[in-house]
PQR file of N, CA, C, O and H, with PARSE charges and radii, in Angstrom:
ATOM      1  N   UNK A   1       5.918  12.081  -1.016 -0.4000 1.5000
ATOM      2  CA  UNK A   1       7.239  12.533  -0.637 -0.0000 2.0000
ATOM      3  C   UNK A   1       8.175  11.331  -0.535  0.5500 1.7000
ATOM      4  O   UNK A   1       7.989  10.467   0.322 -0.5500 1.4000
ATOM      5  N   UNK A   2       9.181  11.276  -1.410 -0.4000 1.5000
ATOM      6  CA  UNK A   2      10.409  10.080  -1.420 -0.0000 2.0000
ATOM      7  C   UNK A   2      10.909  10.217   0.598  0.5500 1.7000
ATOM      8  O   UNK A   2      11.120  11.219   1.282 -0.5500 1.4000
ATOM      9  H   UNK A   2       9.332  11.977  -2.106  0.4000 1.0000
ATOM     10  N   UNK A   3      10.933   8.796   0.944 -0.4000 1.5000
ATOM     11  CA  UNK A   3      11.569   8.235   1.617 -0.0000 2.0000
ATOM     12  C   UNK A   3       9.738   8.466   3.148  0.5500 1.7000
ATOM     13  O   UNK A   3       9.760   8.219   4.353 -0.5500 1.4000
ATOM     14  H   UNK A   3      10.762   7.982   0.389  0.4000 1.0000
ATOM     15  N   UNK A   4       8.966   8.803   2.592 -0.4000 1.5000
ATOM     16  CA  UNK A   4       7.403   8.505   3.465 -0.0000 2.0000
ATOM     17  C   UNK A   4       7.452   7.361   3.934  0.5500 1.7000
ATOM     18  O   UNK A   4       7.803   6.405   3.242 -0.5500 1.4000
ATOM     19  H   UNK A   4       8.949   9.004   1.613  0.4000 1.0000
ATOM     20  N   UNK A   5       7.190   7.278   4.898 -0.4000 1.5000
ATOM     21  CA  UNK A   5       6.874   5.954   5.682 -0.0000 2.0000
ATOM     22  C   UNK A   5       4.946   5.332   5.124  0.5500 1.7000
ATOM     23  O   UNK A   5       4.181   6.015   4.443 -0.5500 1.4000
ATOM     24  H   UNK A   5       6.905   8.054   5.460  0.4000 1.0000
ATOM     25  N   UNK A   6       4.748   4.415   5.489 -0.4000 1.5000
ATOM     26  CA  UNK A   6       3.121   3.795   4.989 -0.0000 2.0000
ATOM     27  C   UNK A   6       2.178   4.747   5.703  0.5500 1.7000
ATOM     28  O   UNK A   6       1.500   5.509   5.015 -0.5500 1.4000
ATOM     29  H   UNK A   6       5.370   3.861   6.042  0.4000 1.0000
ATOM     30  N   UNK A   7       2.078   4.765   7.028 -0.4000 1.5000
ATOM     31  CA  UNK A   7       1.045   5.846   7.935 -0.0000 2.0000
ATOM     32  C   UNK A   7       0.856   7.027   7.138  0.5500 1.7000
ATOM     33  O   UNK A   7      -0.116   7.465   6.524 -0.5500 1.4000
ATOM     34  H   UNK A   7       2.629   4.145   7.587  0.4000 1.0000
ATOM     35  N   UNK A   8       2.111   7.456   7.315 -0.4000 1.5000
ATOM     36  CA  UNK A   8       2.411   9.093   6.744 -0.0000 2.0000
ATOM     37  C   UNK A   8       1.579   9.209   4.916  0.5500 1.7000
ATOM     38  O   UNK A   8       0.608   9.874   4.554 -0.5500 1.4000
ATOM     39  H   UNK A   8       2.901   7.100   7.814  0.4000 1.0000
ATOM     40  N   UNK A   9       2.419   8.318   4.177 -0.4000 1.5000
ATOM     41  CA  UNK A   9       1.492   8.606   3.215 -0.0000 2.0000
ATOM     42  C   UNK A   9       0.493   7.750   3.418  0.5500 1.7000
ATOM     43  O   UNK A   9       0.953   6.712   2.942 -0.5500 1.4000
ATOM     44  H   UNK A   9       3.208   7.778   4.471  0.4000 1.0000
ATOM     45  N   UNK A  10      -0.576   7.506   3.814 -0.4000 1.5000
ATOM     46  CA  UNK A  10      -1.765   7.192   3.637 -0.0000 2.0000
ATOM     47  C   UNK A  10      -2.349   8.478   4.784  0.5500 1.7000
ATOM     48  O   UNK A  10      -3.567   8.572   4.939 -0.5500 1.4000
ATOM     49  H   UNK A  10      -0.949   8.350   4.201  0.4000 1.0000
ATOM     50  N   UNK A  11      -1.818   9.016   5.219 -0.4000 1.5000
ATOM     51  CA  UNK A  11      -2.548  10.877   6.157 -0.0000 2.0000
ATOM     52  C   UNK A  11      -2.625  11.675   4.599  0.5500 1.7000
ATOM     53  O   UNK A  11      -3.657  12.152   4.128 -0.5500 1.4000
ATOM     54  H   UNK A  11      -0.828   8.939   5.093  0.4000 1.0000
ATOM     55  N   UNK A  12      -1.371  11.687   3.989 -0.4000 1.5000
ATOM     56  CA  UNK A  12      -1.290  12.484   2.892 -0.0000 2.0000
ATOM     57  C   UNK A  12      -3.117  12.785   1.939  0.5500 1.7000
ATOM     58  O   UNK A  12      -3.656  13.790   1.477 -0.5500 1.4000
ATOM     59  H   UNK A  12      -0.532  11.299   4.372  0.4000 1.0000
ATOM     60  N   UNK A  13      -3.524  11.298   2.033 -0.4000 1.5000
ATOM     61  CA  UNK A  13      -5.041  11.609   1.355 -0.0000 2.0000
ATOM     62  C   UNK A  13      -6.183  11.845   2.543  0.5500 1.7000
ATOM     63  O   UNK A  13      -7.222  12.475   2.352 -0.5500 1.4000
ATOM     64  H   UNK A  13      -3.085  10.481   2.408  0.4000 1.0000
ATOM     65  N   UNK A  14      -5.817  11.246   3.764 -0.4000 1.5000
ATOM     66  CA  UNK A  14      -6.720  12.027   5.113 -0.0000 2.0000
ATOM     67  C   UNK A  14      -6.145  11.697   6.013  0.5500 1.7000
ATOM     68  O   UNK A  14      -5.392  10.728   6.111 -0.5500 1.4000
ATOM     69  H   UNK A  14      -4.972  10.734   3.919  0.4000 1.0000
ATOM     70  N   UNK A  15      -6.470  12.577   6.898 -0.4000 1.5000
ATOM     71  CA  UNK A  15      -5.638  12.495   8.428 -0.0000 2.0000
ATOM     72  C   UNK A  15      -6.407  11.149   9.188  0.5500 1.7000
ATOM     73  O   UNK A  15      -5.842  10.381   9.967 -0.5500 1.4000
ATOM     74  H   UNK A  15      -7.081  13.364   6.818  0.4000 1.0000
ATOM     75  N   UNK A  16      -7.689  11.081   8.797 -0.4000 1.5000
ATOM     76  CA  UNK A  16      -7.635   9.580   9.785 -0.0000 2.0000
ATOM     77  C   UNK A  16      -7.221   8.250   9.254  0.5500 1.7000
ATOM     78  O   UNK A  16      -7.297   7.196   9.885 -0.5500 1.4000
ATOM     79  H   UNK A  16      -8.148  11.705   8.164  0.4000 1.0000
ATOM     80  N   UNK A  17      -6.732   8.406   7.917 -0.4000 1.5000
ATOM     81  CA  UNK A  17      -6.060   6.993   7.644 -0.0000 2.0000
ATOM     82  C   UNK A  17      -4.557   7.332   8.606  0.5500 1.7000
ATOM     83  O   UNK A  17      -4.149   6.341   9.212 -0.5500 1.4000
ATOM     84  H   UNK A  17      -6.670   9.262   7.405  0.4000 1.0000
ATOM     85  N   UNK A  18      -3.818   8.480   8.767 -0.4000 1.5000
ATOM     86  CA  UNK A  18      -3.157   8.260   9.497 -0.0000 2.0000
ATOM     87  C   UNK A  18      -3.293   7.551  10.698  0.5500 1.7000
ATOM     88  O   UNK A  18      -2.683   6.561  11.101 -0.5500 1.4000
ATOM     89  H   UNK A  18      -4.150   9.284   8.275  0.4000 1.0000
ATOM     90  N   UNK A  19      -4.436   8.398  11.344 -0.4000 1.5000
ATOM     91  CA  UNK A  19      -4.589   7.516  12.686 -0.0000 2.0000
ATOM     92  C   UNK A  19      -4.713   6.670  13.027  0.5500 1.7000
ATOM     93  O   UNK A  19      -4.084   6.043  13.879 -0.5500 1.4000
ATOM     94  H   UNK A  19      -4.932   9.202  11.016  0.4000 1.0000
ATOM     95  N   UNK A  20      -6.024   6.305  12.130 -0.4000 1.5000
ATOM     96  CA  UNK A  20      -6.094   4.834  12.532 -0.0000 2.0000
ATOM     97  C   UNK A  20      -5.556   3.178  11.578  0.5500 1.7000
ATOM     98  O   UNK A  20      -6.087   2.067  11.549 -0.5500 1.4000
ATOM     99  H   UNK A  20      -6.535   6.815  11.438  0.4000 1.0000
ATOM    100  N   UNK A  21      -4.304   3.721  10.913 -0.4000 1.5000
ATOM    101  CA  UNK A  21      -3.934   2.929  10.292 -0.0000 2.0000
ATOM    102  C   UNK A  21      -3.143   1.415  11.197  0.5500 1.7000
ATOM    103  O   UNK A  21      -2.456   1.439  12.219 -0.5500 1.4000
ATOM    104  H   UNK A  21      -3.872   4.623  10.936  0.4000 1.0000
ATOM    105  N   UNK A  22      -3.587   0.158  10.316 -0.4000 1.5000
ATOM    106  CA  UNK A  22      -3.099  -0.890  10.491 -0.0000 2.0000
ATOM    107  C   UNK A  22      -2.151  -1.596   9.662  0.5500 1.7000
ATOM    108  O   UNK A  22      -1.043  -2.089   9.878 -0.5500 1.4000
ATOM    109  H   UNK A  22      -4.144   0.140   9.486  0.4000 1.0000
ATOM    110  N   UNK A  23      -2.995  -1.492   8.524 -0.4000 1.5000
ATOM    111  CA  UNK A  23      -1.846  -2.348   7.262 -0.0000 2.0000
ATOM    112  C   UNK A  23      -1.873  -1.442   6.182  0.5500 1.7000
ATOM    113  O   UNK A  23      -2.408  -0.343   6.334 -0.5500 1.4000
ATOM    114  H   UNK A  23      -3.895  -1.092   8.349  0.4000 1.0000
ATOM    115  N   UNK A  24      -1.340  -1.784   5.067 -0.4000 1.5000
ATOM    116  CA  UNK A  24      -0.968  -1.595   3.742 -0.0000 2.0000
ATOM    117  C   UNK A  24      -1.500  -2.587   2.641  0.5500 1.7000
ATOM    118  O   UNK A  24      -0.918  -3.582   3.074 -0.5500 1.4000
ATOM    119  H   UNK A  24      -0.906  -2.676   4.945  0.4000 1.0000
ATOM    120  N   UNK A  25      -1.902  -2.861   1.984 -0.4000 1.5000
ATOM    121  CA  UNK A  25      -2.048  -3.886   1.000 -0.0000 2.0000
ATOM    122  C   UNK A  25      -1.021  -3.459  -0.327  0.5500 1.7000
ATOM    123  O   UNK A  25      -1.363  -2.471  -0.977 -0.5500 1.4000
ATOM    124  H   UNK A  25      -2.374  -2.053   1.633  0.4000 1.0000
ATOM    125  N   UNK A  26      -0.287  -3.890  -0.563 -0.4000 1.5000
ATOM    126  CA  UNK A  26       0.710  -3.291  -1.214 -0.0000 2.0000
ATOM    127  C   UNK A  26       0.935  -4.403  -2.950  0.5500 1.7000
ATOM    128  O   UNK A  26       1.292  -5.555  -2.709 -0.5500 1.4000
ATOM    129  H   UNK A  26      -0.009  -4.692  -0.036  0.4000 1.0000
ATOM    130  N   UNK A  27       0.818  -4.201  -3.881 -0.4000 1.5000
ATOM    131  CA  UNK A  27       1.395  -4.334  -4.916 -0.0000 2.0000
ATOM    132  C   UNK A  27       2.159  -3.390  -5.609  0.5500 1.7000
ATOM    133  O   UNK A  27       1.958  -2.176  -5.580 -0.5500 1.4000
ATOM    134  H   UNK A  27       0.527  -3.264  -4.078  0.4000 1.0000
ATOM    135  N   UNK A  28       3.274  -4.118  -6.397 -0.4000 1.5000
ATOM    136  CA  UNK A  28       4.031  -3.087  -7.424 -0.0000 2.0000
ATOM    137  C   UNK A  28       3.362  -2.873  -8.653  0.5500 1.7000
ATOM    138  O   UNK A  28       2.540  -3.726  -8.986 -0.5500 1.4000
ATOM    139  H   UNK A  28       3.438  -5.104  -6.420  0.4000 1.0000
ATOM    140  N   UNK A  29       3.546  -1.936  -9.361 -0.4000 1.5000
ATOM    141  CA  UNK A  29       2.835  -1.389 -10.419 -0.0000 2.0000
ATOM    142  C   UNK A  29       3.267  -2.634 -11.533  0.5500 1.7000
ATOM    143  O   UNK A  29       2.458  -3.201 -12.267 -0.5500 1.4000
ATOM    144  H   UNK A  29       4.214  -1.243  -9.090  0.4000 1.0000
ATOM    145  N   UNK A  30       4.649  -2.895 -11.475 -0.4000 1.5000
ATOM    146  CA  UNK A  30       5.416  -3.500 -12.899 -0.0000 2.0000
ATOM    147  C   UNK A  30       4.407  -4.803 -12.378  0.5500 1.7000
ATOM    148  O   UNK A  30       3.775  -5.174 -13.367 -0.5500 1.4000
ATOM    149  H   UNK A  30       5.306  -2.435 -10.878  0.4000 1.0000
ATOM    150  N   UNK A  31       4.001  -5.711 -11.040 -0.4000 1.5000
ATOM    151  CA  UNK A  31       3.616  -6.785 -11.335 -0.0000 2.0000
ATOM    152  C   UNK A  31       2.099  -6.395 -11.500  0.5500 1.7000
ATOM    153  O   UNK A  31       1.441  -7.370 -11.862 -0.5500 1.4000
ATOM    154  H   UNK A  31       4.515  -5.410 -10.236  0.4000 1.0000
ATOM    155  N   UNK A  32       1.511  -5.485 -11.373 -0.4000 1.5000
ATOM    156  CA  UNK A  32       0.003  -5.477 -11.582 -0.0000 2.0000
ATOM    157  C   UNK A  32      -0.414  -5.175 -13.201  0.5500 1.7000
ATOM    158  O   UNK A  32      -1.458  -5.569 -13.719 -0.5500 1.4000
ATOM    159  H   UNK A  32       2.045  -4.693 -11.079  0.4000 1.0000
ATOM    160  N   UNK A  33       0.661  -4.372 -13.891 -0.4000 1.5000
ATOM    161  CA  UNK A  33       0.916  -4.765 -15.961 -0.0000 2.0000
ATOM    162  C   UNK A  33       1.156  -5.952 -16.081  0.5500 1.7000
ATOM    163  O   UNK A  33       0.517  -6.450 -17.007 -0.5500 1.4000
ATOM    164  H   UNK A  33       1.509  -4.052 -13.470  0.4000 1.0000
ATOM    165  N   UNK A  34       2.132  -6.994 -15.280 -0.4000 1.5000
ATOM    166  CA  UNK A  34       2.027  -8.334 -16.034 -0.0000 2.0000
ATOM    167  C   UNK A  34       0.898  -9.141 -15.727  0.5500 1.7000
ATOM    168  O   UNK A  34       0.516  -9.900 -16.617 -0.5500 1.4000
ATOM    169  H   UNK A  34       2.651  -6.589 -14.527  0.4000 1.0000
ATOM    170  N   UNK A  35       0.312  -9.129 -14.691 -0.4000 1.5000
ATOM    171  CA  UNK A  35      -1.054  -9.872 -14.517 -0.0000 2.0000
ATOM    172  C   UNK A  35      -2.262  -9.295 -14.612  0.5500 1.7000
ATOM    173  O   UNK A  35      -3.325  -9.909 -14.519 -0.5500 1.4000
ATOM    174  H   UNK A  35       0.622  -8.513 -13.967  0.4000 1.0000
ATOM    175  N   UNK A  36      -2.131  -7.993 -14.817 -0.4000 1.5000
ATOM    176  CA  UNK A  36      -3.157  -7.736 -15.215 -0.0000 2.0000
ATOM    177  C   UNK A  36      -4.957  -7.465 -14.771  0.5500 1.7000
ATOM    178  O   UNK A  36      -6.051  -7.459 -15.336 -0.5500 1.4000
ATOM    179  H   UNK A  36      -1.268  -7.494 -14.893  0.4000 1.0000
ATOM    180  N   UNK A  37      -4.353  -7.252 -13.332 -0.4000 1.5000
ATOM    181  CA  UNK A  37      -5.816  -6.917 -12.784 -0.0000 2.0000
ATOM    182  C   UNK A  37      -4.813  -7.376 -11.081  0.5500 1.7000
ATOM    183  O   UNK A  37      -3.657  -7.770 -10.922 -0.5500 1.4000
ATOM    184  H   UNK A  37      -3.465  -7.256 -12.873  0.4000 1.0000
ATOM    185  N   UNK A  38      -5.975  -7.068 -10.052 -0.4000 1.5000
ATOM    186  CA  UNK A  38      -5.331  -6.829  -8.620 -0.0000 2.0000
ATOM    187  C   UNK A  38      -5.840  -8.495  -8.344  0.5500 1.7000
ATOM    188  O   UNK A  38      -5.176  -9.209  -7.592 -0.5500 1.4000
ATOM    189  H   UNK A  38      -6.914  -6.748 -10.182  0.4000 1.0000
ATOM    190  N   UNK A  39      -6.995  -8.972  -8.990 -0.4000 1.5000
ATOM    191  CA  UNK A  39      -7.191 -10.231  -8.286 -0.0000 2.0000
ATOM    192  C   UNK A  39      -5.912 -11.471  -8.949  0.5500 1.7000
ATOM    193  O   UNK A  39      -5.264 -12.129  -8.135 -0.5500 1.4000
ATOM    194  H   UNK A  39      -7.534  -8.392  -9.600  0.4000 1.0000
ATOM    195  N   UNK A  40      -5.773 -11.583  -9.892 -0.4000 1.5000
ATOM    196  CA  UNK A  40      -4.617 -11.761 -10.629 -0.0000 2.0000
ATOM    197  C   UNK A  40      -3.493 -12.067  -9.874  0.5500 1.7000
ATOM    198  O   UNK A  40      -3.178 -13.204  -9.521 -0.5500 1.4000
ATOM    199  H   UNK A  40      -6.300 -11.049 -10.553  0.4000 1.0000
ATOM    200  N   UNK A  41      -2.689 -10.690  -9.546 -0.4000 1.5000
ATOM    201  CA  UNK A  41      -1.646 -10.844  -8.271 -0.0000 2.0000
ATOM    202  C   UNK A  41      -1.740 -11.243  -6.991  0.5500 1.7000
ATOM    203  O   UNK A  41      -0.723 -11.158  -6.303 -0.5500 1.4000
ATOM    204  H   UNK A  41      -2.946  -9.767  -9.833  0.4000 1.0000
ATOM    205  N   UNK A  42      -2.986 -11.768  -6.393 -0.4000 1.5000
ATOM    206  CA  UNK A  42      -3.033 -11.607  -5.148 -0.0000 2.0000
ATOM    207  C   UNK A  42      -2.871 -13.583  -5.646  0.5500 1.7000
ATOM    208  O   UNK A  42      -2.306 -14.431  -4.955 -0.5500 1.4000
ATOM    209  H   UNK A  42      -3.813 -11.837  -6.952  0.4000 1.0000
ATOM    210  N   UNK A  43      -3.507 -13.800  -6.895 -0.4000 1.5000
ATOM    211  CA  UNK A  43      -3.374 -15.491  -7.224 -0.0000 2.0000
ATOM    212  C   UNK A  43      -1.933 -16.348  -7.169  0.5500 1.7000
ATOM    213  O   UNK A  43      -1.679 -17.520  -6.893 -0.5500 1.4000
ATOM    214  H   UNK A  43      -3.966 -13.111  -7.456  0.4000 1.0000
ATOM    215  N   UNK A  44      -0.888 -14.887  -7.673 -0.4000 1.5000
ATOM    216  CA  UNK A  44       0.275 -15.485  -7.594 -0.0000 2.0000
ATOM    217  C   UNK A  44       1.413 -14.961  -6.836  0.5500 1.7000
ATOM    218  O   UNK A  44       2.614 -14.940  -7.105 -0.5500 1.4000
ATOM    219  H   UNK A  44      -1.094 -13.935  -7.898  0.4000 1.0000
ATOM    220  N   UNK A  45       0.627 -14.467  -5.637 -0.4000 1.5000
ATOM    221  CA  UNK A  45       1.427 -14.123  -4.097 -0.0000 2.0000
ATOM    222  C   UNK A  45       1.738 -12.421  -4.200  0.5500 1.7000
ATOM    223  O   UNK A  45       2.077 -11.709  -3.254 -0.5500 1.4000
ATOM    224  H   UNK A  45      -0.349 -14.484  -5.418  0.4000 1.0000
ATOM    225  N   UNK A  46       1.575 -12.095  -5.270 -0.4000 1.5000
ATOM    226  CA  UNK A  46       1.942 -10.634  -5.053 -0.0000 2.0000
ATOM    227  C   UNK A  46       1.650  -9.577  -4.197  0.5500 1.7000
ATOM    228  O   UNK A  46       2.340  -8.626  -3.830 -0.5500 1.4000
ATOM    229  H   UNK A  46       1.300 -12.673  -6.038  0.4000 1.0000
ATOM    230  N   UNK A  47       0.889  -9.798  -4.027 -0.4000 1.5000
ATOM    231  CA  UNK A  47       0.015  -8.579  -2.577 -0.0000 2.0000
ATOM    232  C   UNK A  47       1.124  -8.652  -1.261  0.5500 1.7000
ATOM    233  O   UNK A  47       1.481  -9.809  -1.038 -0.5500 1.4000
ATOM    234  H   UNK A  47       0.329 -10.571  -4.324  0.4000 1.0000
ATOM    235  N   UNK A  48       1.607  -7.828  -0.535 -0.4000 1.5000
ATOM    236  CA  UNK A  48       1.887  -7.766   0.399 -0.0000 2.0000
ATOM    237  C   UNK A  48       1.345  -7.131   1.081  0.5500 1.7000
ATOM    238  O   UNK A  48       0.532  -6.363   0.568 -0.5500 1.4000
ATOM    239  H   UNK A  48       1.317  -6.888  -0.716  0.4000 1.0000
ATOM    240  N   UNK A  49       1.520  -7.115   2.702 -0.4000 1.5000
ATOM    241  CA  UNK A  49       0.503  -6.574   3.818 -0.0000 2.0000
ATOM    242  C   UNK A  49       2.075  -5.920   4.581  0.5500 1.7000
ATOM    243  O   UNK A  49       3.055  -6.540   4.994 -0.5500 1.4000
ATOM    244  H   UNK A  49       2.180  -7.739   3.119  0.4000 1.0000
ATOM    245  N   UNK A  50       1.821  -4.601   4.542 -0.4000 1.5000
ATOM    246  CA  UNK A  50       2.955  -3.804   5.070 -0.0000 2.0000
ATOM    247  C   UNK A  50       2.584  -3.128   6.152  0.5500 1.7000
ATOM    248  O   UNK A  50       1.447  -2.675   6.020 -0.5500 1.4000
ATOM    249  H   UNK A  50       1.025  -4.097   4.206  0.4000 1.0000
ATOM    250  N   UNK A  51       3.027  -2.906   7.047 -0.4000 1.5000
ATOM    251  CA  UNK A  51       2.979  -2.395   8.650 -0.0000 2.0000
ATOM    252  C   UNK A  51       3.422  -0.943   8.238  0.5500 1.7000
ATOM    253  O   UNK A  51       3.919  -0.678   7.143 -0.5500 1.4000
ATOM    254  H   UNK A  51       3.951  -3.273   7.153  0.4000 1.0000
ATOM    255  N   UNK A  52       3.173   0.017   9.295 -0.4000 1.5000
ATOM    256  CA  UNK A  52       3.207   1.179   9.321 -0.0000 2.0000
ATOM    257  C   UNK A  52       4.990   2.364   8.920  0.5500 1.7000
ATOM    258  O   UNK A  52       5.119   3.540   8.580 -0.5500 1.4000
ATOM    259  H   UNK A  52       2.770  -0.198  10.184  0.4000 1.0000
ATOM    260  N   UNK A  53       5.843   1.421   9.157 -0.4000 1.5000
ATOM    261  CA  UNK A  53       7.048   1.652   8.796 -0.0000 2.0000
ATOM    262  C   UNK A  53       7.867   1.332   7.950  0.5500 1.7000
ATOM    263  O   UNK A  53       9.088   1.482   7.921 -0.5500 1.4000
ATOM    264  H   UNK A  53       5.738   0.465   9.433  0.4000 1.0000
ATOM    265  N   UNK A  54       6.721   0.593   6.797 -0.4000 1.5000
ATOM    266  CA  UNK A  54       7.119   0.362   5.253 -0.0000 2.0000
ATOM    267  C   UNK A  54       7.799   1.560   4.513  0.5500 1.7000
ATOM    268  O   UNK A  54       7.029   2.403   4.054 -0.5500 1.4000
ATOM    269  H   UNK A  54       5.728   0.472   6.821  0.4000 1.0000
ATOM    270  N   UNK A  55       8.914   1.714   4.367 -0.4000 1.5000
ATOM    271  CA  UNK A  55       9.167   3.321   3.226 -0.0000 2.0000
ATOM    272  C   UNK A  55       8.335   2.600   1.846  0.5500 1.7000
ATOM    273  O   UNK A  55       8.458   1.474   1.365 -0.5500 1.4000
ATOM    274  H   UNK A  55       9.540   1.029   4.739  0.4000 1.0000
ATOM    275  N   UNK A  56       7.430   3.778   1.437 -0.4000 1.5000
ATOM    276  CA  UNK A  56       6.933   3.520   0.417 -0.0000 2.0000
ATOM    277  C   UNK A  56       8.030   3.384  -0.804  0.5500 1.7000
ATOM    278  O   UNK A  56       9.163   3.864  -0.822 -0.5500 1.4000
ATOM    279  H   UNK A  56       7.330   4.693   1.827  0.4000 1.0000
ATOM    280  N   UNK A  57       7.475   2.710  -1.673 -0.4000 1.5000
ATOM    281  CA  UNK A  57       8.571   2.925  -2.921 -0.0000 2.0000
ATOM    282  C   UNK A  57       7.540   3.183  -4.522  0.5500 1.7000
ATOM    283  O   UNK A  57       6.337   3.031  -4.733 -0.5500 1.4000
ATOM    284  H   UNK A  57       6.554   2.320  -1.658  0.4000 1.0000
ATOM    285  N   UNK A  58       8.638   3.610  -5.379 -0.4000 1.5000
ATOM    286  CA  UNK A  58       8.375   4.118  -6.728 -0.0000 2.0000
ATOM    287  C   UNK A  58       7.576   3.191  -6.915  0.5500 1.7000
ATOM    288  O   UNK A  58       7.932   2.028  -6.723 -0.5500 1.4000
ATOM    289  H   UNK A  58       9.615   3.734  -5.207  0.4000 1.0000
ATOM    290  N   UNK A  59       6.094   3.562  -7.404 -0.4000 1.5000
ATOM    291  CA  UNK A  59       5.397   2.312  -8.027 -0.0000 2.0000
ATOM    292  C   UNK A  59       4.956   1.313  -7.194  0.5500 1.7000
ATOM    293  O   UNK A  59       4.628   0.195  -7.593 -0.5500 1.4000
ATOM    294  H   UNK A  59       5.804   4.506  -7.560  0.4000 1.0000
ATOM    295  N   UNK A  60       4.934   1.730  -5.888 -0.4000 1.5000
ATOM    296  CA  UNK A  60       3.748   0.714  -5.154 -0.0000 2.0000
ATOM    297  C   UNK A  60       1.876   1.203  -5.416  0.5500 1.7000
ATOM    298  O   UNK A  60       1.411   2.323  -5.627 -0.5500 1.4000
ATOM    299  H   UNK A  60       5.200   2.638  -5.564  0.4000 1.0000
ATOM    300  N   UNK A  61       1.219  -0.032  -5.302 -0.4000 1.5000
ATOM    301  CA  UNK A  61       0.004   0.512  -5.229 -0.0000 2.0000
ATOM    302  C   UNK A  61      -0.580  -0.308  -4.011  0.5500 1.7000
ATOM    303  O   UNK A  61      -0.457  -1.484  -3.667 -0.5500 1.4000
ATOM    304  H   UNK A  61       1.597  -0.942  -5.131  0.4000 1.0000
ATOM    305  N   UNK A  62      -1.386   0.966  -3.402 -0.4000 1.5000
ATOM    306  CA  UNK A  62      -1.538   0.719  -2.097 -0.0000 2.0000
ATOM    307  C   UNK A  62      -2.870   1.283  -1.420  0.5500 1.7000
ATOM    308  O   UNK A  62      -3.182   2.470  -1.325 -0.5500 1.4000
ATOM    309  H   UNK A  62      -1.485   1.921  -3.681  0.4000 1.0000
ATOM    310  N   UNK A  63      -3.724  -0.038  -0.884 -0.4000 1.5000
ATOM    311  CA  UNK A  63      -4.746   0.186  -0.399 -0.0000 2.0000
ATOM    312  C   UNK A  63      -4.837   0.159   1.086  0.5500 1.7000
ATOM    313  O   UNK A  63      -4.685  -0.959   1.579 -0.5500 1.4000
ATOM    314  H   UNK A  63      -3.471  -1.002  -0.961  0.4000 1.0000
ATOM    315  N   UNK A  64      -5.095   1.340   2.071 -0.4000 1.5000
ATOM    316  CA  UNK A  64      -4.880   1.131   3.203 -0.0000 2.0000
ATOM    317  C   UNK A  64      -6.244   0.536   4.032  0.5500 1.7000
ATOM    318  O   UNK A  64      -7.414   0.722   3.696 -0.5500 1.4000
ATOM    319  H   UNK A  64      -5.219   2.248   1.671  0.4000 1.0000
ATOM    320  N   UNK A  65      -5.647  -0.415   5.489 -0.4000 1.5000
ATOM    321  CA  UNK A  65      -6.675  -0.877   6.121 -0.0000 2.0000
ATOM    322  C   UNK A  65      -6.283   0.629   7.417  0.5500 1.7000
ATOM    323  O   UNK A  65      -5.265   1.058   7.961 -0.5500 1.4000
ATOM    324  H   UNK A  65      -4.697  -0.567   5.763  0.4000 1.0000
ATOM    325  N   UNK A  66      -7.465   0.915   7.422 -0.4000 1.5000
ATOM    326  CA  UNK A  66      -7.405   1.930   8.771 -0.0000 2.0000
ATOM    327  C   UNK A  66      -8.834   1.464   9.609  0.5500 1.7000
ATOM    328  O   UNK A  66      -9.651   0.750   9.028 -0.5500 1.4000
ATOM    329  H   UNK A  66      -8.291   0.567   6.980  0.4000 1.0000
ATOM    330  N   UNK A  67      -9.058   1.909  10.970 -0.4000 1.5000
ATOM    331  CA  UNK A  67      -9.926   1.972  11.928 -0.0000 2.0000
ATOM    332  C   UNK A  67      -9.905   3.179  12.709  0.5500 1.7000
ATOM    333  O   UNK A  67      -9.060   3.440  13.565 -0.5500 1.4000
ATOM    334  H   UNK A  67      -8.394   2.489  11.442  0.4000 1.0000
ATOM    335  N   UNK A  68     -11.063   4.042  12.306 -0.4000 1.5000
ATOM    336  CA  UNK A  68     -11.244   5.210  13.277 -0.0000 2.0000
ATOM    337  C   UNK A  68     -12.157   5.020  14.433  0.5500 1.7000
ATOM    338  O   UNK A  68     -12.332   5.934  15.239 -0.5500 1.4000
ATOM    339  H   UNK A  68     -11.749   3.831  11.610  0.4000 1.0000
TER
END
């Protein structure tokens, strides 16, 4: 859903990543085509770590850290 906060969509695939969410690991799609793999971007700073009140955007890819 446009304008989701990080928590919210990461409940969207289960309710306890809502709960017990901490971070985001966040890359954009356009920089994960130019480098070409996730270890890649994380070599040339791309990864960001987003807190729970990140608005997601078009083309993030996003692995959540949760604790239930």
């Amino acid at each position: 859903k446009i304008g989701s906060t990080a928590d919210k969509a990461a409940g969207v695939i289960h309710t306890d990543f809502e709960k017990g969410f901490i971070k985001a690991e966040t890359i954009r799609f356009a920089d994960y085509v130019k480098y070409g793999s996730e270890s890649a971007c994380k070599d040339a700073g791309k990864i960001r770590f987003e807190g729970r009140d990140y608005i997601v955007q078009d083309g993030d890819i996003m692995h959540f850290r949760f604790n239930v």
